[in-house]
C-alpha positions as CSV (number, residue, x, y, z in Angstrom):
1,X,-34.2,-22.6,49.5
2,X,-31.5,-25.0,50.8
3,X,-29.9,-22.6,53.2
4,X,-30.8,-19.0,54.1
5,X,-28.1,-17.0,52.5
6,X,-28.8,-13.3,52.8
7,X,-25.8,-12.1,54.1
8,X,-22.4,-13.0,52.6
9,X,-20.8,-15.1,55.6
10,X,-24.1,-17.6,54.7
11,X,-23.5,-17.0,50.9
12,X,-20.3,-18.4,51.6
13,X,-21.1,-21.3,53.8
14,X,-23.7,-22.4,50.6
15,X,-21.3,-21.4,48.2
16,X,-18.7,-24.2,49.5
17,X,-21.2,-26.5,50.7
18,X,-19.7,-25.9,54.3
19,X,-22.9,-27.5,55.7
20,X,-21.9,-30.9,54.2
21,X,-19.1,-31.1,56.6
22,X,-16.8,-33.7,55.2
23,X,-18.2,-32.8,51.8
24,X,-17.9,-29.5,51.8
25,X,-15.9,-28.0,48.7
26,X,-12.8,-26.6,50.6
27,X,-12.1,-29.6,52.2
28,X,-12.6,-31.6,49.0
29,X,-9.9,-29.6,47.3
30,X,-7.9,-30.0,50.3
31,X,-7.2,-33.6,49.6
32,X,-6.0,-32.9,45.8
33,X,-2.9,-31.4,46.9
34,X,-1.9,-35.0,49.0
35,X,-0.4,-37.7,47.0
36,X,-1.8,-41.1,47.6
37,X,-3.4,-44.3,46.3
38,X,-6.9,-41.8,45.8
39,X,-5.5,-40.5,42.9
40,X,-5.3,-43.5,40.9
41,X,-8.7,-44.8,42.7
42,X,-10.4,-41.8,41.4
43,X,-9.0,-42.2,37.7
44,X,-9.5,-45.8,38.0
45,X,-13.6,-45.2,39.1
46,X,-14.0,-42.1,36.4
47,X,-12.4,-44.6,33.7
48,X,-14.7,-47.8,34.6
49,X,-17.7,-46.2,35.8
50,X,-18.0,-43.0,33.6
51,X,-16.1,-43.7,30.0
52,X,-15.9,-47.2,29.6
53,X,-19.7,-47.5,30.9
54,X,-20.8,-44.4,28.4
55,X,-19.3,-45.6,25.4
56,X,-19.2,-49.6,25.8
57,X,-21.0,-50.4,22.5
58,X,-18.4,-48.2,20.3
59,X,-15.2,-48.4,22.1
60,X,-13.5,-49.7,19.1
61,X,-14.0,-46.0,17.6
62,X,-12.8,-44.1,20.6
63,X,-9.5,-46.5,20.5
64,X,-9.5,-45.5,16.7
65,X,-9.8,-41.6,17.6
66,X,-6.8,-41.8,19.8
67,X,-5.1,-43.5,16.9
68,X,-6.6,-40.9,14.6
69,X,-5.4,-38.1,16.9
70,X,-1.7,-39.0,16.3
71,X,-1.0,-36.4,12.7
72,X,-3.2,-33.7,14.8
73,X,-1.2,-32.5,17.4
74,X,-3.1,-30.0,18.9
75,X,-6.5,-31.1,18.7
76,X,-4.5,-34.5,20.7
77,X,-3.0,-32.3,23.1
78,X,-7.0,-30.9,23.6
79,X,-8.0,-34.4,24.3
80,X,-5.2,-35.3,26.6
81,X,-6.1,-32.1,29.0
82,X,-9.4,-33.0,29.1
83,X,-8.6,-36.6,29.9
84,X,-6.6,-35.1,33.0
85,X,-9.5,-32.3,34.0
86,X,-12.2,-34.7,33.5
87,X,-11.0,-38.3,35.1
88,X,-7.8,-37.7,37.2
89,X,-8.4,-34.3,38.8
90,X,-12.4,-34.8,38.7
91,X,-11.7,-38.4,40.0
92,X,-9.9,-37.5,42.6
93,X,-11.5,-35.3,44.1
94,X,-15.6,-36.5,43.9
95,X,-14.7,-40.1,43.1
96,X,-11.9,-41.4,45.2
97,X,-13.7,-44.4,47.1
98,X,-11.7,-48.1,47.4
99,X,-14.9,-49.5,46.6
100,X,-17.4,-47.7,45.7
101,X,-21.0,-48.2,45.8
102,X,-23.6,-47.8,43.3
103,X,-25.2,-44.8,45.6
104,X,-21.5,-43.5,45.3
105,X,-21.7,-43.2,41.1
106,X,-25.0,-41.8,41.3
107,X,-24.4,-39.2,43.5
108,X,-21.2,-37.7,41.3
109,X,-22.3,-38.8,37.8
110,X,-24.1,-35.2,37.5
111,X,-20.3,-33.8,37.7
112,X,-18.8,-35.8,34.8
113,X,-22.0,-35.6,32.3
114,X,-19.5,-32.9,29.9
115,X,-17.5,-35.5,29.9
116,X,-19.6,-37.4,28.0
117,X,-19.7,-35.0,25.1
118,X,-16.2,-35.0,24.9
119,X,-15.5,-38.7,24.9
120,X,-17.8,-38.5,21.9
121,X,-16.1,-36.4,20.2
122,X,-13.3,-38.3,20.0
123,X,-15.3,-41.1,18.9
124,X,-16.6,-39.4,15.9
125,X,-12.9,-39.0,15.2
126,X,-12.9,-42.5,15.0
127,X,-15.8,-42.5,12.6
128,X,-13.9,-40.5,10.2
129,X,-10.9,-42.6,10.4
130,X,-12.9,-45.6,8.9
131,X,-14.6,-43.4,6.3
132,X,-11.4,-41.7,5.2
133,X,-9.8,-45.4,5.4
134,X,-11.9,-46.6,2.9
135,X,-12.4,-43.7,0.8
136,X,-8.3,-43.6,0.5
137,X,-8.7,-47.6,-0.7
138,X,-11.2,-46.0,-3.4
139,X,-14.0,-48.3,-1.9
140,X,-16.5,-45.1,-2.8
141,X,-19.6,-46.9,-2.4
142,X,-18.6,-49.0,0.6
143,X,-17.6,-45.6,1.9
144,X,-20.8,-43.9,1.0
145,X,-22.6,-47.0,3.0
146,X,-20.8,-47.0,5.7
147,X,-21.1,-43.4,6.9
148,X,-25.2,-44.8,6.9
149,X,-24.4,-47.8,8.8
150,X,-22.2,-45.7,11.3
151,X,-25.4,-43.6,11.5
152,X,-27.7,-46.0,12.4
153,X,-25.3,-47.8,15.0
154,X,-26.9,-45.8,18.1
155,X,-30.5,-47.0,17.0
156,X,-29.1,-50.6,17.8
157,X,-28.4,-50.3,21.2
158,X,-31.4,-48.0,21.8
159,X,-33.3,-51.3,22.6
160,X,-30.9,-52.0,25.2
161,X,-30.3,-48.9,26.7
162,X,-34.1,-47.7,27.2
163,X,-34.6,-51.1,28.3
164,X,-31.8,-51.2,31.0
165,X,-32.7,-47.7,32.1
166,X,-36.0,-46.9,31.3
167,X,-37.7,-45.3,34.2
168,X,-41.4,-45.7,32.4
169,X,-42.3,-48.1,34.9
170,X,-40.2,-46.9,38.3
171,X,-43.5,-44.5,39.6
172,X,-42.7,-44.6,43.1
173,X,-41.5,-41.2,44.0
174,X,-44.8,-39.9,41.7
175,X,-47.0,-42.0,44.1
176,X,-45.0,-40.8,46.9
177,X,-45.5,-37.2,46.3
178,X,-49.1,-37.9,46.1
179,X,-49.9,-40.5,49.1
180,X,-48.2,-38.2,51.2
181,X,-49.8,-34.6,50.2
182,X,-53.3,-36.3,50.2
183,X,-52.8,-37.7,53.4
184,X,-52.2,-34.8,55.0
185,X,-55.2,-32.6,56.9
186,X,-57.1,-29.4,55.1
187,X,-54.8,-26.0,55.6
188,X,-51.7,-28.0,57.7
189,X,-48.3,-27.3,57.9
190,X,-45.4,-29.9,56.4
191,X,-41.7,-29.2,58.0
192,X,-39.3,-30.7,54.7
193,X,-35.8,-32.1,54.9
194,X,-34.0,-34.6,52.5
195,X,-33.9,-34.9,49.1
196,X,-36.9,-37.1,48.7
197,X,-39.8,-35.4,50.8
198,X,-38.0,-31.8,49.2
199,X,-37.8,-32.6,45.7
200,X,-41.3,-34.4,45.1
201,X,-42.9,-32.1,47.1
202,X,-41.6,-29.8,45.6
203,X,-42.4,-30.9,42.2
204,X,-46.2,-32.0,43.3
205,X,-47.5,-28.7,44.5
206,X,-45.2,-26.3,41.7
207,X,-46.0,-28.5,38.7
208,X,-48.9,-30.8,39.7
209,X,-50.4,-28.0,41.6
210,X,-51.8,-30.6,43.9
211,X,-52.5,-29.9,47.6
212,X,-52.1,-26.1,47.4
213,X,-53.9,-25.4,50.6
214,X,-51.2,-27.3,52.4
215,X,-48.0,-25.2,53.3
216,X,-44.4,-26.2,52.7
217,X,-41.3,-25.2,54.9
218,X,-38.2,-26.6,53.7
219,X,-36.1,-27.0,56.7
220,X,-32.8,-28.2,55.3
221,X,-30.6,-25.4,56.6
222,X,-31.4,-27.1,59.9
223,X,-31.1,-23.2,61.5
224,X,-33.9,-21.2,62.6
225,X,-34.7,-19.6,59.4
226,X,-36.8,-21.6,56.5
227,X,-37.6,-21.3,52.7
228,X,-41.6,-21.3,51.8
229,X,-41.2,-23.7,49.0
230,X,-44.4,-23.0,46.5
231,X,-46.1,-20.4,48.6
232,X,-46.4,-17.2,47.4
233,X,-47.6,-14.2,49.6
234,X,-50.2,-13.2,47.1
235,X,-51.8,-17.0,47.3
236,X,-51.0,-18.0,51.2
237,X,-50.7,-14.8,52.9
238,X,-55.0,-15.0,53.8
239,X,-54.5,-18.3,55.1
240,X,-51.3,-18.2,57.4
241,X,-51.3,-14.7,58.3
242,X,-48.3,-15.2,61.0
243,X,-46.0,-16.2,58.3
244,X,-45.8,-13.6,56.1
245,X,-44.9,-10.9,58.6
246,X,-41.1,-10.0,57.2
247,X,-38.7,-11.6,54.4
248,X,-38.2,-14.5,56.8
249,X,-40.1,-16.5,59.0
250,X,-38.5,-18.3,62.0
251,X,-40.0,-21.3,63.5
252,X,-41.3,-19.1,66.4
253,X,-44.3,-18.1,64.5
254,X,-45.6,-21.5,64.7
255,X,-48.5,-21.5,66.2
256,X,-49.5,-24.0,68.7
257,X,-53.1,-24.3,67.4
258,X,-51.5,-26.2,64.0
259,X,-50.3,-29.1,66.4
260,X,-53.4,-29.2,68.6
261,X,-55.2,-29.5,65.3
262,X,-53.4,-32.6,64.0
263,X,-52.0,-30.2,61.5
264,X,-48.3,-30.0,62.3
265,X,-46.1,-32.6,60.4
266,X,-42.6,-32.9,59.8
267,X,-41.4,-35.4,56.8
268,X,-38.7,-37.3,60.1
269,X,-38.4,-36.7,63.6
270,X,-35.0,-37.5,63.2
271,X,-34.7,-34.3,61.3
272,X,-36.5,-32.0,63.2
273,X,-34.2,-28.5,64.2
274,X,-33.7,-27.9,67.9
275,X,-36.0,-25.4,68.2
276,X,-38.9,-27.8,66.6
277,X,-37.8,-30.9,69.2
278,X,-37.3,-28.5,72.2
279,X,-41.0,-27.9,72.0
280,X,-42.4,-30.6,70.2
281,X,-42.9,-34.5,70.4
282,X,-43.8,-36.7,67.6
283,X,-46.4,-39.6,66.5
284,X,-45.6,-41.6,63.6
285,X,-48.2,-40.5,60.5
286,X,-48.0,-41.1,56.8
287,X,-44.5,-40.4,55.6
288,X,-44.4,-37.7,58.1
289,X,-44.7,-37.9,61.8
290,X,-47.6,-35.4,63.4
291,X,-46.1,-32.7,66.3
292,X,-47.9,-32.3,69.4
293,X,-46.7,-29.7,71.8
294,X,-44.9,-31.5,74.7
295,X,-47.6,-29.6,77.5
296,X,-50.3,-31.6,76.4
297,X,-50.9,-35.3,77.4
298,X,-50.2,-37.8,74.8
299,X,-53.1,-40.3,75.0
300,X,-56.1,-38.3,72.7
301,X,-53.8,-36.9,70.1
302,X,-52.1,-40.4,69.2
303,X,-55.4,-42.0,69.2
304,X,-56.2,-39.4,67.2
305,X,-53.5,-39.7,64.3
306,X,-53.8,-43.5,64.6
307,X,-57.4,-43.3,63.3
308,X,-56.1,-40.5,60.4
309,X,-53.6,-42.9,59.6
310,X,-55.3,-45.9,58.9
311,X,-57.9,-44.1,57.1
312,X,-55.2,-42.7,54.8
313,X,-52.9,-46.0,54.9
314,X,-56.2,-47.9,52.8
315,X,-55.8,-45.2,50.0
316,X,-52.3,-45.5,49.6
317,X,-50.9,-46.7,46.1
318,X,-48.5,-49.2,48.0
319,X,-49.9,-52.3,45.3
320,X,-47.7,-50.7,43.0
321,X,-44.2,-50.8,45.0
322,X,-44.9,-55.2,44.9
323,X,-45.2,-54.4,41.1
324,X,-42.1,-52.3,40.7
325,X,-39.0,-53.7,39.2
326,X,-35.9,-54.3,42.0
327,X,-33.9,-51.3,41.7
328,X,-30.2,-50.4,42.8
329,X,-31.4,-46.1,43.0
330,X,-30.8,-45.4,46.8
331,X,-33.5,-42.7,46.7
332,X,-35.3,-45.1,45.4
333,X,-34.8,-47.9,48.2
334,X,-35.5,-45.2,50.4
335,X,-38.9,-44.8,49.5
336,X,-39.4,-48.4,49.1
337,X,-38.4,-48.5,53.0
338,X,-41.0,-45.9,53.6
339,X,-43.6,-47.5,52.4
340,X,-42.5,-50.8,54.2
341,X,-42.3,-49.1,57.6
342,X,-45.6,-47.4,57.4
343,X,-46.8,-51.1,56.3
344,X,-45.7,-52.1,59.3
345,X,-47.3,-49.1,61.5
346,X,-50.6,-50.6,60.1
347,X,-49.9,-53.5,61.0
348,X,-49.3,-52.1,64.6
349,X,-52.6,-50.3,64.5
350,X,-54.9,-52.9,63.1
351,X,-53.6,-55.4,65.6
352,X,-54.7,-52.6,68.9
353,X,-57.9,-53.0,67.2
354,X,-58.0,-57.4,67.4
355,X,-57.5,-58.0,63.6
356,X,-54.5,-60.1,64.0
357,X,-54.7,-62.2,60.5
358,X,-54.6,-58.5,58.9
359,X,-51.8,-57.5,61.1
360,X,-49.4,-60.6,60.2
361,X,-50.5,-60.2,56.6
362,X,-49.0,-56.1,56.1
363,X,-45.7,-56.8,58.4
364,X,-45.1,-59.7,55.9
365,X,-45.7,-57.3,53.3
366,X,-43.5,-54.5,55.3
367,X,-40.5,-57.0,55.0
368,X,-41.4,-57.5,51.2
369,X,-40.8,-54.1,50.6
370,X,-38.3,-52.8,52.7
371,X,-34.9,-53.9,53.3
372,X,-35.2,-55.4,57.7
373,X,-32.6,-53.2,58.7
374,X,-33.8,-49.6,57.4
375,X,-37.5,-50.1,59.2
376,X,-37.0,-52.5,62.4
377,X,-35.3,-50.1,64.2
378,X,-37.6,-47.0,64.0
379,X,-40.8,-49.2,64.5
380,X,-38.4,-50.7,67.7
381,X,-37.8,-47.1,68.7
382,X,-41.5,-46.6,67.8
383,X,-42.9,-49.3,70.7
384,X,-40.6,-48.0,73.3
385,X,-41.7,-44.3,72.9
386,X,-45.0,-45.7,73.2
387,X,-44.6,-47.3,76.7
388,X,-44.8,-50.9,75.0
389,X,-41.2,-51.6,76.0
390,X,-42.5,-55.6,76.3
391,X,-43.7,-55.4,72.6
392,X,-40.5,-54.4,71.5
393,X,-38.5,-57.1,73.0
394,X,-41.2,-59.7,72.4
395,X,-40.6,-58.6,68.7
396,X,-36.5,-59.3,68.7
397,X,-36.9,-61.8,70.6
398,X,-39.0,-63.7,68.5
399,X,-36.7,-62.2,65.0
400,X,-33.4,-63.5,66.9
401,X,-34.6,-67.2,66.3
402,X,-34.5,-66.2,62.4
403,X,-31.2,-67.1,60.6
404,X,-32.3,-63.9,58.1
405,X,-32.9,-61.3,60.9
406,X,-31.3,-62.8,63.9
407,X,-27.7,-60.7,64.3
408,X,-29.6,-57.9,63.7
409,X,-32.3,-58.6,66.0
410,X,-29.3,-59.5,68.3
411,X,-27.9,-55.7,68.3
412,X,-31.0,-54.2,68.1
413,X,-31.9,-55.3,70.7
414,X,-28.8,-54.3,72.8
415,X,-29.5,-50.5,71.3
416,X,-32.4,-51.0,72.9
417,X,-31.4,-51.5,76.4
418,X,-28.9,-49.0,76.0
419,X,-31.8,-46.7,75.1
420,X,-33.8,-46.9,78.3
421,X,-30.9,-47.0,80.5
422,X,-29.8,-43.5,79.1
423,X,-34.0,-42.2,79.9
């Protein structure tokens, strides 16, 4: 469902991951053939990040394997050309970065995980070394022991490890999947993109079989073909007729009666195709933003989707994100930041209707939860859409005196200008 691949130029471009530009496989592998400091950056990031961080608690065995290793030549010889596949070449070409950032080992850990398997293996070499050690000193029942106590050493860093990366209490993309199906209208249509809104959504309607009368496009080819995620013809085909007409549907079968509805969302406006933004606008909506179709005056449809908004806002489970411990996962800052900007679109409404104690209360709490500089500048861009361009700089104005927020309220502000200069 990523990319519409029925012909072989598109299985191609998905194949090499040609719509990930920069990223794309081909030009990866073009920088292996360059020498350069990324070689040793990469073997120096797969080494810290990826063995030493996987087998911390029992280096001392893996050192002893590579001893152990020394009367076996080819089984050493096996463990060297892994070494090279997995953390030079592998380094260099997913894991080359000066510094890199936490978001950086999360996002290429998936490619090393057979590494792990392998580093282990050399470990239980290790193991044996000590048994056979003290077995050769004829220490039989210290040997006999110490194979148990070898066996037991995982369970003594279990504690640890399931409490440094236990997940049993990270529920935020589980209460995301559900604020944002639940909030949505009766039969209306959700436009995906982004590995957040695709992947819980995803997992929410196959699994959790939650919202089923709602229907999910995944739009992350960004073309003008889509995937139906979850929507068979033999269960949606009654219900939206015009989308079940061929193999594929194109965003042309849209039908302007979803938006006039209130039923037409997409998870960003920032990601909606060309097609989408030449004929829709937006107003922001939970997680989502609701399309209107740019012929038809703004004024009752925003109220509209204001009132939906706050009445969905109150059920939200955003208690729950205060609760959560801090956590270093970009995907999940990211929905952190979502729930701190629609916080702050609360705020916005609720102060329209005079509740200004409320108001100051959720955009402190908008600021608790998200990080300033992912939310101030869509709620900025927000205002000025709205025709409340005073609002906006009364805002930055007003964060500029801060010594936290004031450089960015500083540039923000200039984006700003620069913004309705270019209108």
């Amino acid at each position: 469902l990523y990319s519409y691949a029925a012909t072989f130029k598109d299985f191609i471009r998905v194949f090499f991951r040609q719509d990930y530009k920069g990223s794309s496989s081909p030009r990866t592998l073009e920088g292996a053939f360059s020498l350069g400091s990324a070689w040793l950056q990469g073997l120096r990031n797969s080494l810290y990040y990826v063995a030493f961080r996987s087998v911390k608690p029992v280096m001392l065995f893996l050192l002893l394997g590579l001893v152990g290793l020394r009367r076996r030549f080819k089984l050493l010889v096996f463990f060297i050309f892994s070494g090279i596949v997995w953390f030079l070449l592998l380094g260099r070409l997913v894991f080359p970065a000066a510094k890199p950032r936490t978001q950086d080992f999360e996002v290429v850990s998936v490619y090393f995980l057979p590494a792990v398997p392998i580093l282990y293996s050399l470990i239980s070499v290790g193991f044996a070394e000590i048994i056979s050690f003290v077995r050769r000193m004829q220490w039989s029942m210290l040997a006999g022991f110490g194979s148990y106590v070898l066996a037991a050493l995982p369970f003594v860093f279990l504690p640890y490890t399931v409490g440094q990366f236990g997940l049993s209490r990270n529920v935020v993309c589980y209460d995301y999947g559900r604020d944002m199906l639940m909030s949505l209208p009766e039969k209306s249509l959700l436009m995906n993109h982004g590995d957040n809104p695709m992947f819980t959504v995803f997992y929410m309607k196959g699994v959790e079989r939650l919202r089923e009368d709602v229907l999910v496009m995944d739009t992350a080819g960004r073309r003008g073909v889509f995937g139906l995620e979850c929507a068979p013809p033999w269960k949606y085909a009654g219900l939206y007729p015009d989308f079940y007409q061929g193999p594929k549907s194109t965003i042309r079968e849209i039908n302007d009666e979803f938006a006039l509805k209130g039923k037409l969302f997409v998870d960003n406006p920032l990601n909606m195709t060309r097609v989408v933004a030449r004929f829709y606008d937006y107003y922001p909506y939970l997680f989502s933003a609701a399309l209107r179709p740019k012929t038809l005056p703004a004024g009752g449809f925003d109220s509209a989707i204001r009132r939906k908004f706050k009445s969905a806002f109150e059920r939200t489970n955003y208690e729950s994100i205060l609760a959560m411990p801090v956590s270093d996962d970009f995907l999940v800052r990211e929905l952190t930041d979502e729930y701190g900007l629609n916080a702050l679109l609360y705020s916005d409404i609720i102060m329209r209707e005079g509740n200004v104690k409320g108001a100051e209360v959720f955009r402190k709490l908008a600021f608790t939860m998200a990080r300033p500089e992912k939310i101030l500048w869509p709620y900025v861009n927000f205002l000025l859409k709205d025709g409340r361009k005073d609002e906006a700089f009364s805002l930055l104005v007003e964060l500029e005196k801060t010594e936290r927020y004031g450089k960015l309220a500083h540039l923000l502000g200039k984006k700003a200008l620069s913004v309705i200069q270019n209108e």
